[in-house]
KETI-360816 format. One line per field, with one value per atom (N, C-alpha, C): atom name; z, y, x. Coordinates in Angstrom, 1 decimal. Each point is the difference from the previous one (the first is absolute). Example, Ala and Ser with C-alpha at 12.3 -4.5 7.8 and 13.67 -1.06 7.14 Angstrom:
a	N:CA:C:N:CA:C
zz	7.8:0.0:0.0:-0.7:0.0:0.8
yy	-5.7:1.2:1.2:1.1:1.1:1.1
xx	13.2:-0.9:0.9:-0.4:0.9:-0.8
//
This chain:
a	N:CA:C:N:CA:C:N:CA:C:N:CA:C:N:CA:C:N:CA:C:N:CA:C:N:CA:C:N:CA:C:N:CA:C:N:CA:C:N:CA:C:N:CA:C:N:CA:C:N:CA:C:N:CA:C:N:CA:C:N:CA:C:N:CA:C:N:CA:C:N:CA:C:N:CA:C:N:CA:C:N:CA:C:N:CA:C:N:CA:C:N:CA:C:N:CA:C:N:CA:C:N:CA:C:N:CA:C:N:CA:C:N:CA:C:N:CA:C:N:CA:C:N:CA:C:N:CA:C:N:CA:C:N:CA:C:N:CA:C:N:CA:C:N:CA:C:N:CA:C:N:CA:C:N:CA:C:N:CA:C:N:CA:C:N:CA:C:N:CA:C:N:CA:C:N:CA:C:N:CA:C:N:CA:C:N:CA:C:N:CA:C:N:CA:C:N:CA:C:N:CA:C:N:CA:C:N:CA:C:N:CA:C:N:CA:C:N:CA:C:N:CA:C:N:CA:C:N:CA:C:N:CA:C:N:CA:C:N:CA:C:N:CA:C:N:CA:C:N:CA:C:N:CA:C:N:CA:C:N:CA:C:N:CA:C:N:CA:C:N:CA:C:N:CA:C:N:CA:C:N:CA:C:N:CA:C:N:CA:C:N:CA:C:N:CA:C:N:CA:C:N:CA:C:N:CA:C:N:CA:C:N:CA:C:N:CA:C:N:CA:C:N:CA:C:N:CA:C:N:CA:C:N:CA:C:N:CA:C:N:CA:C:N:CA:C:N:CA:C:N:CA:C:N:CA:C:N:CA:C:N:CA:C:N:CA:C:N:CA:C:N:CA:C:N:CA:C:N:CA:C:N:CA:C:N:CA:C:N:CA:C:N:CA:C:N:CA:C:N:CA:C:N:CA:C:N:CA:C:N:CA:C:N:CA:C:N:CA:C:N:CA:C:N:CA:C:N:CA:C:N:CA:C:N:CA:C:N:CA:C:N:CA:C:N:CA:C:N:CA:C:N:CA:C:N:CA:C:N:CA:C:N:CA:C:N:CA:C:N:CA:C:N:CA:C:N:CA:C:N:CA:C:N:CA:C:N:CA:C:N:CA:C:N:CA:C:N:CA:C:N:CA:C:N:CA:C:N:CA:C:N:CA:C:N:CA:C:N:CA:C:N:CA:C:N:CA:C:N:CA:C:N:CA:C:N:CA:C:N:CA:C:N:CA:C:N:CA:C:N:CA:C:N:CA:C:N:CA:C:N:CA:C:N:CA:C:N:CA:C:N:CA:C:N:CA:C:N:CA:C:N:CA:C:N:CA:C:N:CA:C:N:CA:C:N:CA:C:N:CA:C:N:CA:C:N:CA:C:N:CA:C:N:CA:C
zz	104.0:0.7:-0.9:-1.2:-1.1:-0.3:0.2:-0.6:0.9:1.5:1.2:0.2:-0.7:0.0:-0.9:-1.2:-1.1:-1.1:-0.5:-1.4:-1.1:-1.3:-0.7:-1.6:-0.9:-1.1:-0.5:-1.4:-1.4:-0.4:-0.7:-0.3:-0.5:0.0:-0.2:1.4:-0.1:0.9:1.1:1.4:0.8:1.3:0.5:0.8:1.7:0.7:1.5:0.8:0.5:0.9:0.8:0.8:1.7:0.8:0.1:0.8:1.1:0.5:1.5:1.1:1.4:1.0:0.0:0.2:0.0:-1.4:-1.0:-1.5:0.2:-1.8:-0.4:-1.7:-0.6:-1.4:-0.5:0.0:-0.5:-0.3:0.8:0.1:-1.7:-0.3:-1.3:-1.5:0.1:-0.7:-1.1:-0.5:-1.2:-0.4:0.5:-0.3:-1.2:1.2:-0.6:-1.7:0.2:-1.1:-1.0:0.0:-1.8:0.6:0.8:-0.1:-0.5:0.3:-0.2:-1.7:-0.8:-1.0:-0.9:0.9:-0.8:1.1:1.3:1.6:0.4:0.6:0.9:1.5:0.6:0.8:1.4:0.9:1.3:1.2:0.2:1.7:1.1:0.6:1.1:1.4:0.5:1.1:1.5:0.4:1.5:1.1:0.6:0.6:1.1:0.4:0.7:-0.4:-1.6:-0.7:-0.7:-0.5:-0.3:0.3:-1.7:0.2:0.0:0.8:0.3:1.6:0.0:1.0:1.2:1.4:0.6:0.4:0.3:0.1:1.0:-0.2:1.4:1.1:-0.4:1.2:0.5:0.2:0.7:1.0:0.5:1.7:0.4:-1.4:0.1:-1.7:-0.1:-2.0:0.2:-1.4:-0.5:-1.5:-0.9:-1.6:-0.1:0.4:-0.8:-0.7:0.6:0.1:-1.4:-0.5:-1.3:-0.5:0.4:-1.2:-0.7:0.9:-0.1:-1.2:0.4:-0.8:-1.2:-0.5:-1.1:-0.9:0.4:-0.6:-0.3:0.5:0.4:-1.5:-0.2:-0.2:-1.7:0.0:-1.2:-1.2:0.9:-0.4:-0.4:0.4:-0.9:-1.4:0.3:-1.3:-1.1:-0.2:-0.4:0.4:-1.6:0.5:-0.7:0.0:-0.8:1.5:-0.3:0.6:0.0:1.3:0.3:0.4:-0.5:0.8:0.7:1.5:0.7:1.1:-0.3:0.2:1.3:1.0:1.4:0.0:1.0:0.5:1.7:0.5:1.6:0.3:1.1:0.7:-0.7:-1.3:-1.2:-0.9:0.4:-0.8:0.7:1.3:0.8:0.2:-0.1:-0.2:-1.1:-1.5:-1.3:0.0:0.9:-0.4:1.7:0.9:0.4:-0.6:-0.9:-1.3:-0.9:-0.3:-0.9:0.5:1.3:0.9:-0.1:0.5:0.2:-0.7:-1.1:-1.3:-0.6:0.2:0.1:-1.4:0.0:-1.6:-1.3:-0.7:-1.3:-0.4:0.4:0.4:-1.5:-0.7:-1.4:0.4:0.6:0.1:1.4:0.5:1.4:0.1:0.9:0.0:0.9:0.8:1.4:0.2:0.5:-0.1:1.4:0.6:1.6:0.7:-0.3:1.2:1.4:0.8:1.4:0.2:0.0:0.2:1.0:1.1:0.9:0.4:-0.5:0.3:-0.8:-1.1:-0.5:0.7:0.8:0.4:1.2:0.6:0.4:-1.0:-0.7:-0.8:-0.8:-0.5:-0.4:1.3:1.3:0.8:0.4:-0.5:0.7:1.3:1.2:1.4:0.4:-0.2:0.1:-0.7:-1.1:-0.8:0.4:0.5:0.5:1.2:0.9:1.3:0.1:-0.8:-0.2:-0.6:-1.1:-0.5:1.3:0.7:1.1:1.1:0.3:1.0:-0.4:-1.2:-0.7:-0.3:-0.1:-0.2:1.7:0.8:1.8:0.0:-0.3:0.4:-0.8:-1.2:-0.9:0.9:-0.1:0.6:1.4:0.6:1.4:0.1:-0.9:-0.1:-0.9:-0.8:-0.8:1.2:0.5:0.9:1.0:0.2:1.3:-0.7:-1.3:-0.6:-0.4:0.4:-0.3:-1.4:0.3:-1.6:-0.3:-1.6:-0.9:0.0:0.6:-0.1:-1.1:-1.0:-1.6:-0.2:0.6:-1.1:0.8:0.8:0.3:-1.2:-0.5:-1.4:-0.9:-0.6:-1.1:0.9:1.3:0.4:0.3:0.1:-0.1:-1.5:-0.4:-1.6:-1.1:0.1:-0.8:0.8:0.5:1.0:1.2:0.9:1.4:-0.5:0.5:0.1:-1.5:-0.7:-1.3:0.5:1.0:0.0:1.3:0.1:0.5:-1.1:-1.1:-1.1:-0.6:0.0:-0.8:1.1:1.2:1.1:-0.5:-0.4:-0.3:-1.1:-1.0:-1.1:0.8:1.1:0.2:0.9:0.1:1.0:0.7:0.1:0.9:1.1:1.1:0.6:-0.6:-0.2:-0.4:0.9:0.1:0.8:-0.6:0.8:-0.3:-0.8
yy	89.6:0.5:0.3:0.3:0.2:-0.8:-1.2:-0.8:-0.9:-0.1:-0.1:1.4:1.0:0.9:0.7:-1.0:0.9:-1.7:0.2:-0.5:1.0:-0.3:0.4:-0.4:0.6:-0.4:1.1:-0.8:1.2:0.9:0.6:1.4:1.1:1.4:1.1:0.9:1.3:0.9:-0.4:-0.1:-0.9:0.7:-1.0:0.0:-0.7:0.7:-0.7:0.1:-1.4:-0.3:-0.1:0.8:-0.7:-0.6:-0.9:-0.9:0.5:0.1:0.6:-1.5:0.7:-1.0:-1.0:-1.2:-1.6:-0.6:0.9:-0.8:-0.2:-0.1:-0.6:0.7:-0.2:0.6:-1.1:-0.5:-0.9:1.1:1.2:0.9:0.8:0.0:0.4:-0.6:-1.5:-0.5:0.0:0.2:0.1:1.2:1.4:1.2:-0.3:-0.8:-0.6:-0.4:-0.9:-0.6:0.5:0.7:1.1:1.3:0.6:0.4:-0.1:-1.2:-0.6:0.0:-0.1:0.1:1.1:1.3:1.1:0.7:-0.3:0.8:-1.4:0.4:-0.8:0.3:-0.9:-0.1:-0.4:0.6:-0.6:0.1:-1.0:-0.5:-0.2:1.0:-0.2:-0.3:-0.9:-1.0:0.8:1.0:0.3:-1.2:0.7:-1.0:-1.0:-0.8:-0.9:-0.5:0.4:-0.7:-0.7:-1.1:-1.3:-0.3:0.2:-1.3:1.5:0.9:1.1:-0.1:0.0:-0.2:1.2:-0.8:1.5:0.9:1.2:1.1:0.3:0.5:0.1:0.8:0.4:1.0:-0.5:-1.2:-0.3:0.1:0.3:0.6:1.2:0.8:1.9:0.2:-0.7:0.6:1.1:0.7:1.6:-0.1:0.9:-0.5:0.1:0.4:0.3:-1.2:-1.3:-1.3:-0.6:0.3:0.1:1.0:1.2:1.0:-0.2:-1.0:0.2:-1.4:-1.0:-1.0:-0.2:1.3:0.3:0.3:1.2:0.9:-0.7:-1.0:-1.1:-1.0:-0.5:-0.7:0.5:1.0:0.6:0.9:0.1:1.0:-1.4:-1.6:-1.1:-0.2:0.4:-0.8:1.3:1.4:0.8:1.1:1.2:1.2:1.1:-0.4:0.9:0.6:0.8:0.8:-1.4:0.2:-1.2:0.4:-0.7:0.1:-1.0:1.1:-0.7:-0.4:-1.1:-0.3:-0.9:0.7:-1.0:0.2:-1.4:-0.1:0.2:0.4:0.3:0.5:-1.3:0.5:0.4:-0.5:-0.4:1.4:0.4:1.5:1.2:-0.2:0.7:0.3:-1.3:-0.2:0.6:-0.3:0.1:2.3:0.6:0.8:0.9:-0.6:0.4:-0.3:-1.0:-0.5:1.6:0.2:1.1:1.3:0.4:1.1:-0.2:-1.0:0.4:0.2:-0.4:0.5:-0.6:-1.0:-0.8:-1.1:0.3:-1.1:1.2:-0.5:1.1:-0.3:-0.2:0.1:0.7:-0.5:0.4:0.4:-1.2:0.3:-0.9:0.7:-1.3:0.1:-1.5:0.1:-0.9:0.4:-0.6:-0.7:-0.7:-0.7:0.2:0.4:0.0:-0.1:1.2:-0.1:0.9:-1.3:0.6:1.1:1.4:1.1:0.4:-0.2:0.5:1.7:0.0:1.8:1.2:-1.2:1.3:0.7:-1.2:0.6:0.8:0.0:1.8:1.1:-0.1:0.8:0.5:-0.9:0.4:0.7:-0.2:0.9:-0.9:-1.8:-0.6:-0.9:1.1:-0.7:-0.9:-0.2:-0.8:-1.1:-0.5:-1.6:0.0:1.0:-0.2:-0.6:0.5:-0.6:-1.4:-0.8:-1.1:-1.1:0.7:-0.7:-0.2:1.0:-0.1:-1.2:0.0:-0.7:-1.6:-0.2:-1.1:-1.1:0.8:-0.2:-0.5:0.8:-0.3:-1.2:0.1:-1.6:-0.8:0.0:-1.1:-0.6:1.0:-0.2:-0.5:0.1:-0.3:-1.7:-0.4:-1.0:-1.4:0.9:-1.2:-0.2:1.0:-0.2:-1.4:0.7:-1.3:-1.5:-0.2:-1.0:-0.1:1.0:-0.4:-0.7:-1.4:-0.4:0.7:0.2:0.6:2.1:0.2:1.4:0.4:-0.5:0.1:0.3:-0.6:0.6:1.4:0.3:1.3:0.8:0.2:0.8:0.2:-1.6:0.1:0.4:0.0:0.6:1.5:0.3:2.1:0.3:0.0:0.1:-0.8:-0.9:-0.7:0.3:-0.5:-0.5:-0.3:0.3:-0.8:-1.2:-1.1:-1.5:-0.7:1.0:-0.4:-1.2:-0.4:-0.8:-1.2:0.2:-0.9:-1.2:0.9:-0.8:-0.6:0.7:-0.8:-1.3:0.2:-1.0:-1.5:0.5:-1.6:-0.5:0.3:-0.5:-0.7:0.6:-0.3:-0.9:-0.8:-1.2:-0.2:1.4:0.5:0.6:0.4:1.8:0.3:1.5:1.2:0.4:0.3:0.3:1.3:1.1:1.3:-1.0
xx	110.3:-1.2:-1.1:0.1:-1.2:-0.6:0.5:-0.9:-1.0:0.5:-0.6:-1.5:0.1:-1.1:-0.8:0.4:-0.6:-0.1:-1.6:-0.2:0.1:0.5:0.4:-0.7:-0.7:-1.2:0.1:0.2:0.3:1.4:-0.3:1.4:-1.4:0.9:-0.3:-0.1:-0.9:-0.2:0.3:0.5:-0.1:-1.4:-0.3:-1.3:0.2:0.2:-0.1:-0.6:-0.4:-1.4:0.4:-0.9:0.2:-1.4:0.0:-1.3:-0.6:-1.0:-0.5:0.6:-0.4:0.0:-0.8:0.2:-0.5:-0.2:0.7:0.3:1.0:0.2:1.0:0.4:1.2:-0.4:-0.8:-1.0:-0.9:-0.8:-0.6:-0.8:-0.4:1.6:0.0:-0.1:0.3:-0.2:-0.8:-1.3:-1.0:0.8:0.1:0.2:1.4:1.2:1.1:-0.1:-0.9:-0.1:-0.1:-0.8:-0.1:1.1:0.5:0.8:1.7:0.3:1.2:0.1:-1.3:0.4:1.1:-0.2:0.5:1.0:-0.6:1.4:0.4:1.3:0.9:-0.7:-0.8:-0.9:1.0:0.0:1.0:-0.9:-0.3:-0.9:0.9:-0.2:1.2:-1.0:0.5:-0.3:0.7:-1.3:0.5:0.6:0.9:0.8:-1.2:0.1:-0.8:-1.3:0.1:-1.3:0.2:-0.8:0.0:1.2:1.0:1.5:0.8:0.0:0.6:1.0:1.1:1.0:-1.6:0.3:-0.1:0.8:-0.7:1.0:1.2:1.0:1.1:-0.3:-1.3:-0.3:-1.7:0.3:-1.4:-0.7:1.0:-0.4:-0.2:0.2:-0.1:-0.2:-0.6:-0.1:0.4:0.1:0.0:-0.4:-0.2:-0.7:1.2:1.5:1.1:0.2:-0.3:0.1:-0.3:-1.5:-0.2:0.2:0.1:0.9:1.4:0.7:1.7:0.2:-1.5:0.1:-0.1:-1.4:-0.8:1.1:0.9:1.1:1.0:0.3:1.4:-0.4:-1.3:-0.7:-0.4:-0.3:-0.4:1.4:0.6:1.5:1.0:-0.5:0.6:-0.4:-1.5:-0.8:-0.5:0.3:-0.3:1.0:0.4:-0.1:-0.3:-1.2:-1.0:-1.2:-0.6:-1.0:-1.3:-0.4:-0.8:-1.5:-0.7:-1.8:0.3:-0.7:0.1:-2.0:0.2:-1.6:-0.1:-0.9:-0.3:-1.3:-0.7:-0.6:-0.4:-0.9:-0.1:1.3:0.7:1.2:0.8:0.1:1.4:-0.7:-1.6:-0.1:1.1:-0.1:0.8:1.6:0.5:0.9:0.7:-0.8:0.5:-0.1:-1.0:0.0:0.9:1.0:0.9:1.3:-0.1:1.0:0.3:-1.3:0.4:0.3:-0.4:0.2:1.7:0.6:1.2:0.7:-0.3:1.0:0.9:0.5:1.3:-0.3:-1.2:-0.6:-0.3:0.4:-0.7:-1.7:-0.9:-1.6:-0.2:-0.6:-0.7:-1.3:-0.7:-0.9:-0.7:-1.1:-0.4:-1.0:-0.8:-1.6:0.0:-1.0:-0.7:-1.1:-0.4:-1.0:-0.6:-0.8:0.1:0.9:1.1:1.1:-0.5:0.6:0.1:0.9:-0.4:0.8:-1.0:0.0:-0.9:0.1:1.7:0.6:-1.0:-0.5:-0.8:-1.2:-0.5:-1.1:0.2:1.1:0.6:0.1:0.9:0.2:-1.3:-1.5:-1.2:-0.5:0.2:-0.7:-1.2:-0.2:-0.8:0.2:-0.2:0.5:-1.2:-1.0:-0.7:0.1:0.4:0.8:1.1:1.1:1.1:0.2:-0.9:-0.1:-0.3:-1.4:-0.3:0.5:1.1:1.2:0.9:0.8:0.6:-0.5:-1.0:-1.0:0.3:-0.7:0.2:1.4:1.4:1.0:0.8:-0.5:0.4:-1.1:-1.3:-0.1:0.5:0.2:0.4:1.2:0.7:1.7:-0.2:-0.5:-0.5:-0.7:-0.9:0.0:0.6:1.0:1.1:0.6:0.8:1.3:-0.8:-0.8:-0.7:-0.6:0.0:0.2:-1.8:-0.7:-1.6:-0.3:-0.7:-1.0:-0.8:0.6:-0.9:0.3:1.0:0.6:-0.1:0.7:0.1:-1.3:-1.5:-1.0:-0.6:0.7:-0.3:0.3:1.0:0.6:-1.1:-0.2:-1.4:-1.6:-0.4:-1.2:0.5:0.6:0.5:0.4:0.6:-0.1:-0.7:-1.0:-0.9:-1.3:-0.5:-0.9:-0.8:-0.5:-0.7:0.4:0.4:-0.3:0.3:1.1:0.1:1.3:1.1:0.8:-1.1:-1.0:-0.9:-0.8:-0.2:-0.4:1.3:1.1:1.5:0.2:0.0:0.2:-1.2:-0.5:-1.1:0.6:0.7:0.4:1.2:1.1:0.8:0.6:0.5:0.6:1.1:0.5:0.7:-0.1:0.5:-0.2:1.1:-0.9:1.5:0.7:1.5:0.8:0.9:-0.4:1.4:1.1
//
């Protein structure tokens, strides 16, 4: 199973990446590169991205899904105390990774993770609400198969009409 979810670059400290939603570990690559020099760099490939199996719980996710994989995954290739580094969804991810405890976590870093919990816990019900709002329609229009859903994501966290300008480069429609 490790090797179905994890690229592997360098020896030393070890370092594990987790990718946001609609990457890939490609995401990390340049960073990889001069890092691998000196850490054991592990890009682990959320399940149903790129050449990533999908998950056994597609029809009801849970994070346990990539939690159980990460741990499964990382407890083959290391057992040393790990940095653990995400992006967006994979910031979130990497830092319910370290809440649970089950990894020895040196150290960890986020890049825009989606922890929307915080903005309860900061007491901002006005971004929490609009996050909330934003998330029922998203989900509302994947399920129903709407073109171009996906750039809803990048115009609420990027932009007005920022996946309007990605759409002209593009020669697809995007699909959930």
């Amino acid at each position: 199973m490790t090797a179905l979810h994890t690229d592997i670059l360098g020896t030393g400290e070890p370092i594990v990446f987790i990718h946001g939603s609609f990457a890939t570990t490609s995401t990390w690559r340049k960073m990889v590169d001069t890092l691998a020099r000196d850490h054991q760099c592990i890009l682990f490939k959320l399940p149903g991205h790129g050449t990533a199996p999908a998950p056994d719980d597609y029809d009801a996710p849970t994070i346990d899904t990539e939690l159980d994989r990460i741990d499964a995954a990382v407890r083959d290739i290391t057992d040393r105390p790990v940095h653990l580094v995400g992006h967006s969804y994979g910031g979130m991810v990497a830092l319910a990774m370290a809440l649970r405890g089950t990894l020895p976590v040196r150290r960890l870093t986020l890049f825009e993770p989606v922890a929307v919990w915080v903005l309860d816990a900061a007491g901002d019900a006005d971004m929490a609400a609009r996050v909330t709002a934003f998330v029922d329609r998203y989900r509302q229009d994947a399920a129903a198969g709407v073109t171009h859903a996906c750039g809803q994501v990048l115009d609420f966290w990027g932009a007005p009409a920022a996946s309007r300008r990605c759409r002209r480069r593009s020669r697809t429609p995007w699909r959930a």
